[in-house]
C-alpha positions in Angstrom: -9.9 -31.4 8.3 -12.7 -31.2 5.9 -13.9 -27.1 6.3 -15.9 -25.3 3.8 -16.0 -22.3 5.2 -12.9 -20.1 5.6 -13.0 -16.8 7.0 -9.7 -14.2 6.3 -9.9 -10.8 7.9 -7.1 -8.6 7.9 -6.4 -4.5 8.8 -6.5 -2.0 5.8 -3.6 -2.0 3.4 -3.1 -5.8 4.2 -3.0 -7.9 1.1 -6.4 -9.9 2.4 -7.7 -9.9 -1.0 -4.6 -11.2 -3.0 -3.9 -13.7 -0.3 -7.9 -15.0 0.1 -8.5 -15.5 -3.7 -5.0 -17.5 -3.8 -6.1 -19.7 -0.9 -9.6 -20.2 -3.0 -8.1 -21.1 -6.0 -5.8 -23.7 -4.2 -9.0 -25.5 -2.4 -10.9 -24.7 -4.8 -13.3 -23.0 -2.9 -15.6 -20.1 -3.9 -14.7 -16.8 -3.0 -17.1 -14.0 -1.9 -15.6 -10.9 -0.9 -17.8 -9.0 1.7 -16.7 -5.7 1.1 -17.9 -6.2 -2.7 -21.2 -7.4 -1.1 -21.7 -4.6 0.9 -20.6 -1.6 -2.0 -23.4 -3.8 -4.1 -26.2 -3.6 -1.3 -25.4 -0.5 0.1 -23.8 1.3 -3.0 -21.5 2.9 -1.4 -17.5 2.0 -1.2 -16.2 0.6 2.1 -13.9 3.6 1.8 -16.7 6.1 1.5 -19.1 4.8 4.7 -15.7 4.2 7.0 -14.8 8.3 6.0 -18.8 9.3 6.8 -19.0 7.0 9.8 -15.7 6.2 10.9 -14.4 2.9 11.6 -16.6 1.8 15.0 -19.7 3.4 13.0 -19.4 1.2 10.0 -18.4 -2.2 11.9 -21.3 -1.6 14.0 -24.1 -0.4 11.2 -22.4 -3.3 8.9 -22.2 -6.1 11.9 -24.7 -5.4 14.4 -24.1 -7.5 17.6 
């Protein structure tokens, strides 16, 4: 299977980060970590709009349906 697209998701406190960059580097495949991209265009941390929206609030404000 020839994919260049991979998407990992994981719950908080999961080791999604460690575990996406290590499956990167071993396809060598780019990595771009959306919780970077949204701190950089929203410029605030994930951590910060989950506390002032909770959890549904930021899914649906970050991922509109």
């Amino acid at each position: 299977m020839n994919a260049n697209l991979i998407v990992v998701t994981g719950c908080f406190g999961a080791p999604v980060k460690e575990k996406s960059l290590e499956l990167a580097r071993q396809r060598g495949l780019p990595l771009v970590d959306l919780d970077n991209e949204i701190t950089k265009r929203d410029g605030r941390s994930i951590r910060r709009l989950v506390m002032m929206n909770g959890e549904h609030g930021y899914r649906n404000a970050v991922l509109p349906a």
